[in-house]
C-alpha distance (Angstrom), angle and dihedral (degrees) to the residues before:
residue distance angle dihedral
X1 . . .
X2 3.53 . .
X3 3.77 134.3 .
X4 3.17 136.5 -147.4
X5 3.90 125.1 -139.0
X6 3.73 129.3 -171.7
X7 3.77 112.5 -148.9
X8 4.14 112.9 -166.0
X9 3.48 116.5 -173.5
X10 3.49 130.1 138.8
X11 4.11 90.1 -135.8
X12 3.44 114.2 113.0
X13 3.79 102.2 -152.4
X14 3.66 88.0 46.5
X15 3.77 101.0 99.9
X16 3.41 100.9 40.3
X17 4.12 82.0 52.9
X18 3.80 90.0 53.3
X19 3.81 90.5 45.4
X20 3.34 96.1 59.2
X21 3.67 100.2 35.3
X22 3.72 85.2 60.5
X23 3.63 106.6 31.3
X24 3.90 89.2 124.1
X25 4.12 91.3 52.1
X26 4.06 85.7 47.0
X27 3.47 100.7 45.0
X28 3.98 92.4 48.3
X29 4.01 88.0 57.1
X30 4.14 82.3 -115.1
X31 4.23 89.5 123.0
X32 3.96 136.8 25.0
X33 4.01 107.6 -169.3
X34 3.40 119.6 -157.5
X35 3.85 112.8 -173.1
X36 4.21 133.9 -150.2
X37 3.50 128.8 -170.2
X38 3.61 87.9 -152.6
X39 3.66 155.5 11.6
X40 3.78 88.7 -99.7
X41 3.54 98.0 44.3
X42 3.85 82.6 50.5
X43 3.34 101.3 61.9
X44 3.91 87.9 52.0
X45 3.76 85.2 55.6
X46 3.65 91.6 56.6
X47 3.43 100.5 51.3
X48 3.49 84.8 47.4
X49 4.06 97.3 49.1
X50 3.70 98.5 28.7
X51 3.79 88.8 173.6
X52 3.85 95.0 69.9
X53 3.80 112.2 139.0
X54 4.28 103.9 -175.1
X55 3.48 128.8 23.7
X56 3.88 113.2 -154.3
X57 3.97 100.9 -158.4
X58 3.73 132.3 -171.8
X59 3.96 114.5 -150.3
X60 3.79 106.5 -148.4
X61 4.32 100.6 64.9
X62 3.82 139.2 143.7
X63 3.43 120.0 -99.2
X64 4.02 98.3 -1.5
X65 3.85 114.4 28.0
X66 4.16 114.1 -149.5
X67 3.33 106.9 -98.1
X68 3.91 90.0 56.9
X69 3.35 92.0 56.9
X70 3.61 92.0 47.0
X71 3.96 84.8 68.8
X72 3.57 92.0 45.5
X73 3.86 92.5 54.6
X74 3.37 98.8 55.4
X75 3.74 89.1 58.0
X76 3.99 97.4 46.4
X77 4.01 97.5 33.8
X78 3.56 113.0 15.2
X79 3.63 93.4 170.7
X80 4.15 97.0 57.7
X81 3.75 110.6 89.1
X82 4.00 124.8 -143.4
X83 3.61 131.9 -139.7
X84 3.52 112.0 -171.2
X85 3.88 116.6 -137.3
X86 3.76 112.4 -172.5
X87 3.59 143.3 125.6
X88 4.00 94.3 -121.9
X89 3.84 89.2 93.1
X90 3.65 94.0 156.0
X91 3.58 117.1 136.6
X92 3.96 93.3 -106.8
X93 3.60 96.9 49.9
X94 3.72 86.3 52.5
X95 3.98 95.0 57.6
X96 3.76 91.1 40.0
X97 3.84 84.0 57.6
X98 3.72 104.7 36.0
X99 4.32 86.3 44.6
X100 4.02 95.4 52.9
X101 4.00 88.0 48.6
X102 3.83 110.7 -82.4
X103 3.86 97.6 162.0
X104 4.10 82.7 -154.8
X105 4.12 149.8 -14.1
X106 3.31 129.0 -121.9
X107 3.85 115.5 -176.6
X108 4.28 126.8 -139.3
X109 2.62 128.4 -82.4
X110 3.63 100.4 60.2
X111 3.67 129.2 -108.8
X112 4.15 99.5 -164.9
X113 3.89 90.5 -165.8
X114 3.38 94.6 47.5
X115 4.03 95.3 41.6
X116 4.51 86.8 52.8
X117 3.98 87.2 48.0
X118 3.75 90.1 49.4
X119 3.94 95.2 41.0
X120 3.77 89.2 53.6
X121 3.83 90.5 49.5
X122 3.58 94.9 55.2
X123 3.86 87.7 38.3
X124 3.33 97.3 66.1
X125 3.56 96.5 38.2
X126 3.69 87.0 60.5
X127 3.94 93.2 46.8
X128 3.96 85.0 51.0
X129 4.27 89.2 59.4
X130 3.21 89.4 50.8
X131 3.43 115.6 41.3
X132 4.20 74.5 48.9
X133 3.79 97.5 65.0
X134 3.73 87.9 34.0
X135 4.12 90.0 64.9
X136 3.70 92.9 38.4
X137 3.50 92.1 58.3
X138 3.64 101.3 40.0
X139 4.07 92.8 43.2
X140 3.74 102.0 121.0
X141 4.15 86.4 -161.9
X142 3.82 89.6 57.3
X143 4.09 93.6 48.1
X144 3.72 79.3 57.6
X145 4.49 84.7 63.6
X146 3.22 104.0 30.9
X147 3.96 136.4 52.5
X148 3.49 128.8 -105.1
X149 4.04 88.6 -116.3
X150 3.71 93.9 57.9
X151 3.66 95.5 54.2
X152 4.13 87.3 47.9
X153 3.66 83.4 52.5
X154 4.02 97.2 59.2
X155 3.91 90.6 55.3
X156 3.83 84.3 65.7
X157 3.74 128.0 90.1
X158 3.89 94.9 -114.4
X159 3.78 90.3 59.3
X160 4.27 92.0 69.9
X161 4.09 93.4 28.4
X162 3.68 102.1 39.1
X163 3.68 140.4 12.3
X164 3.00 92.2 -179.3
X165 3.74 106.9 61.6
X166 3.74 131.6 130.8
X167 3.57 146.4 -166.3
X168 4.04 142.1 -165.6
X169 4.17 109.5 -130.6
X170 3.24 142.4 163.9
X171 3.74 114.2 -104.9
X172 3.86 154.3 136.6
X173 3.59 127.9 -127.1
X174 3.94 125.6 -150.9
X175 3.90 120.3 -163.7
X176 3.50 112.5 -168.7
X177 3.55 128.5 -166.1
X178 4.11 137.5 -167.1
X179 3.79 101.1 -134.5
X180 4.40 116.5 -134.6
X181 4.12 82.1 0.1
X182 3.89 79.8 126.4
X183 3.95 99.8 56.7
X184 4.60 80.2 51.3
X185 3.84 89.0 62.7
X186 3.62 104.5 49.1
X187 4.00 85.3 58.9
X188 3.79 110.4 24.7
X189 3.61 118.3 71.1
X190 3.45 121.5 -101.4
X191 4.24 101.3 -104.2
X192 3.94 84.7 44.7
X193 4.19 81.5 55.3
X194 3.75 98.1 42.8
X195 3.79 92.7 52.9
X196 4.05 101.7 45.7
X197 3.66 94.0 51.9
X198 3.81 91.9 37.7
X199 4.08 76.4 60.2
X200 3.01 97.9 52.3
X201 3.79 108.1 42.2
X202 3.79 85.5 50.5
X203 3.35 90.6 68.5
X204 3.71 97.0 39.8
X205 3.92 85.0 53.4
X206 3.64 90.3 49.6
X207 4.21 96.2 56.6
X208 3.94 87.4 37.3
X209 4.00 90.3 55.9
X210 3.25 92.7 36.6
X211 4.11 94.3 69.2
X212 3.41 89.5 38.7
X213 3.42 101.0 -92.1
X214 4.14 129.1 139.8
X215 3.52 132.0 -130.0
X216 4.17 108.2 -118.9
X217 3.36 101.0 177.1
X218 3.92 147.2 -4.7
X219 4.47 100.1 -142.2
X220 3.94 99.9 -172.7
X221 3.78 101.8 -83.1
X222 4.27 90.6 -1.2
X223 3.86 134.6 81.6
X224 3.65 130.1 -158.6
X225 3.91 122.1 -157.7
X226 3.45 142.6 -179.6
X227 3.49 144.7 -153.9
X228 3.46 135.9 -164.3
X229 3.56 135.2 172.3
X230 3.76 140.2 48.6
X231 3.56 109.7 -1.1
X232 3.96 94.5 -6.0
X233 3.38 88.5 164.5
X234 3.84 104.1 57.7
X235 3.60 79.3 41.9
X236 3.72 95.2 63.5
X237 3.95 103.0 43.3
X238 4.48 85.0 45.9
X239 4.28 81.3 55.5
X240 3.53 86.9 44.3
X241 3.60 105.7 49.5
X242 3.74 87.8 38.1
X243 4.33 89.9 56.1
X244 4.14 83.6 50.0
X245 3.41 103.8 56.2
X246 3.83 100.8 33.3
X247 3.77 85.7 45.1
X248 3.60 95.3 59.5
X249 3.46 97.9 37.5
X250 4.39 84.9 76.6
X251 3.50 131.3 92.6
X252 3.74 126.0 -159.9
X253 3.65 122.9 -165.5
X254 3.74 108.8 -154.8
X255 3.88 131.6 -170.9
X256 3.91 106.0 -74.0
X257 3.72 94.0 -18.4
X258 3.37 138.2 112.0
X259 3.65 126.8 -90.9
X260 4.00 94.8 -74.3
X261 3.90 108.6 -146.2
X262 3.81 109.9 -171.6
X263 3.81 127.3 -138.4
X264 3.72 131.7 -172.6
X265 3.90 132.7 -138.1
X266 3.61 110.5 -157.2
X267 3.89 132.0 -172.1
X268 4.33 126.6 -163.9
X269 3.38 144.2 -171.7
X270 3.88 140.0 170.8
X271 4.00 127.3 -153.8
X272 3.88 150.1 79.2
X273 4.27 110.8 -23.7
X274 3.31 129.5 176.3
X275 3.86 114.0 -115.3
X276 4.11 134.4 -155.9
X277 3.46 138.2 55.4
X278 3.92 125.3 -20.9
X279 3.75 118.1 -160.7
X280 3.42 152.1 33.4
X281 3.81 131.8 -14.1
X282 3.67 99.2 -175.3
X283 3.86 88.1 49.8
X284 3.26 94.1 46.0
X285 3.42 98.4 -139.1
X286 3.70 117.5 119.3
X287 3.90 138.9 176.3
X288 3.99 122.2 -150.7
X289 3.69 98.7 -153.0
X290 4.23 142.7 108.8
X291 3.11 136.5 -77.9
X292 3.76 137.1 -175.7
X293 3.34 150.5 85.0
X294 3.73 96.1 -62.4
X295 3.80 85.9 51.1
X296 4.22 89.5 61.6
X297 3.58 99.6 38.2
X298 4.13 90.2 60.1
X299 3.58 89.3 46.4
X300 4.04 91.1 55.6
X301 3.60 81.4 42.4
X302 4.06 95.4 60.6
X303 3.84 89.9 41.2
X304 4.48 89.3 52.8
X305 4.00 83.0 49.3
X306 3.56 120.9 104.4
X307 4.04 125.5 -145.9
X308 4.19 106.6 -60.5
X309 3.85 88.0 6.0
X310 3.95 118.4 136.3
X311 3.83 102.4 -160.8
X312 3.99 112.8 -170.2
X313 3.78 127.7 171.0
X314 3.66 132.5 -94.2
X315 3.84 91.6 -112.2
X316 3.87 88.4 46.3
X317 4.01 88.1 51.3
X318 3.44 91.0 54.3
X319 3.69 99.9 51.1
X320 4.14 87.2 49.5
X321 3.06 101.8 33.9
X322 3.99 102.4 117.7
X323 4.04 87.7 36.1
X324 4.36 96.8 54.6
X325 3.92 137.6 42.1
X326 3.06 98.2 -114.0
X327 4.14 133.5 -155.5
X328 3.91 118.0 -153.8
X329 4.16 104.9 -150.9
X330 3.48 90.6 178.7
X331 3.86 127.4 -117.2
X332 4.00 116.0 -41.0
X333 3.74 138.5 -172.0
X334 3.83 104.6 -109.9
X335 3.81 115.5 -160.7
X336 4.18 113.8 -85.3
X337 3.81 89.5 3.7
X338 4.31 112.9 124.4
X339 3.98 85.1 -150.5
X340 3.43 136.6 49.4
X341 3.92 113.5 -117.7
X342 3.71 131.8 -139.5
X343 4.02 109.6 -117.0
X344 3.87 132.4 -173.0
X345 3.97 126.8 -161.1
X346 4.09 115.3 -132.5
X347 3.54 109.5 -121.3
X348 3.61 105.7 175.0
């Protein structure tokens, strides 16, 4: 397959050097060469040829030298590697390089043997990132793990140059929860457990992707979703209502039992949340979810509901108010909150 290399280097004669050292390499489809006079013109180039693998840089350049534009490339392509070609070979030069990313150094003048060994070093190592995130995302297995949302989030530039990126949105959260589930597991056995809430969260999962929604978490016998999006709200109480009534509407027969008819309690807010990933980078375990005030308060709100209660906020109720039959409860003392807060019941 071939690669394609960007070569920047203010040197005129440069490219047609490179051409005709590699003629053979070019001819045989093996390497495309695009070529920048600068770090500025570079960056056009990139844009331009987003499937660069290896940047072969020169240091000393009009306008933007190379190890600027070795900080810049890590923002714009964090998957394209940089050698650094250049005559500057002094030991400082070489740190600077190697500490801003340079994946290695090749010093002027230019050894063309050595360059194609290096080239098809960091070729490969490139092709190896890739084809990487290419099998993580297209593992069927992992899907299974991890949400729909998170995989979205890994073909975004924040994925390669920062895990630990985060934005503010707009957003409401759903928390969801299986009423007297708990009382089931201390006297059902564990596979009869495992397979009546697996039931039941399959259909909750079902309504909640069904207006658009994601799945954030699975909390024992609980969900939390979230919506985004145009009219994320709305969104939300639809999946809700929708996870009520088919909810109730099933039966489960369960060893020497009665007839066990679930019900959910279910909690929502709207508002400002803090997105990205929550966690630890030097566990390496991380969790692409929200966070925020809005998050808590719909939490306390599914713990205040009752069995087949939808509990929303008063700044929710206001926003859907013409849309939803709505139930004022009156104002309540949520858990960790200085002030009571005004709550109303979905009815329909």
């Amino acid at each position: 397959m071939k690669s394609k290399i960007l070569v920047v280097d203010d040197e005129t004669d440069l490219e047609l050097l490179i051409r005709q050292k590699f003629r053979r390499q070019i001819r045989e489809l093996q390497y495309e060469f695009v070529f920048a006079f600068n770090g500025v013109d570079a960056l056009v180039k990139l844009q331009q040829h987003p499937d660069i693998d290896v940047v072969l840089s020169d240091i000393n350049m009009p306008e933007m030298d190379g190890l600027t534009l070795l900080e810049k490339l890590g923002e714009v392509s964090p998957l394209t590697k940089t050698v650094i070609v250049s005559a500057y070979s002094d030991m400082a030069n070489i740190r600077t390089a190697m500490n801003r990313g340079a994946f290695d150094f090749i010093c002027k003048p230019v050894n063309f043997e050595d360059l194609d060994v290096t080239m098809q070093k960091t070729i490969r190592h490139v092709a190896q990132l890739r084809d990487t995130l290419k099998a993580i995302k297209e593992n069927n297995i992992l899907r299974m793990y991890v949400d729909e949302s998170v995989l979205n989030f890994m073909d975004r530039r924040e994925f390669e140059s920062s895990l630990m990126v985060n934005e503010t949105v707009q957003a409401t959260a759903v928390f969801i929860d299986i009423c007297g589930f708990t009382a089931i597991t201390e006297r059902e056995s564990a596979d009869t457990v495992v397979k009546l809430i697996n039931l039941y969260f399959d259909v909750m999962v079902k309504e909640i992707i069904a207006q658009g929604g994601f799945v954030d978490k699975f909390m024992g016998d609980a969900i939390m979703a979230v919506f985004r999006g145009d009219y994320h709200l709305d969104r939300a109480i639809e999946a809700a209502l929708a996870v009520r009534n088919h909810i109730e509407s099933m039966e489960a027969t369960l060893p020497d039992e009665p007839i066990y008819t679930p019900k959910v309690a279910i909690g929502i807010n709207t508002g400002e949340v803090i997105s990205g990933n929550i966690g630890s980078a030097t566990l390496r375990r991380l969790d692409y979810t929200v966070i925020g005030d809005v998050v808590n308060t719909a939490q306390r709100l599914q713990s205040y509901a009752q069995e087949g209660q939808i509990i929303i906020s008063d700044a929710a109720y206001q926003l859907v108010k013409n849309s939803f039959r709505c139930e004022p409860l009156g104002e309540v003392l949520l858990k960790n909150k200085a002030n009571p807060v005004a709550v109303y019941a979905v009815i329909e």
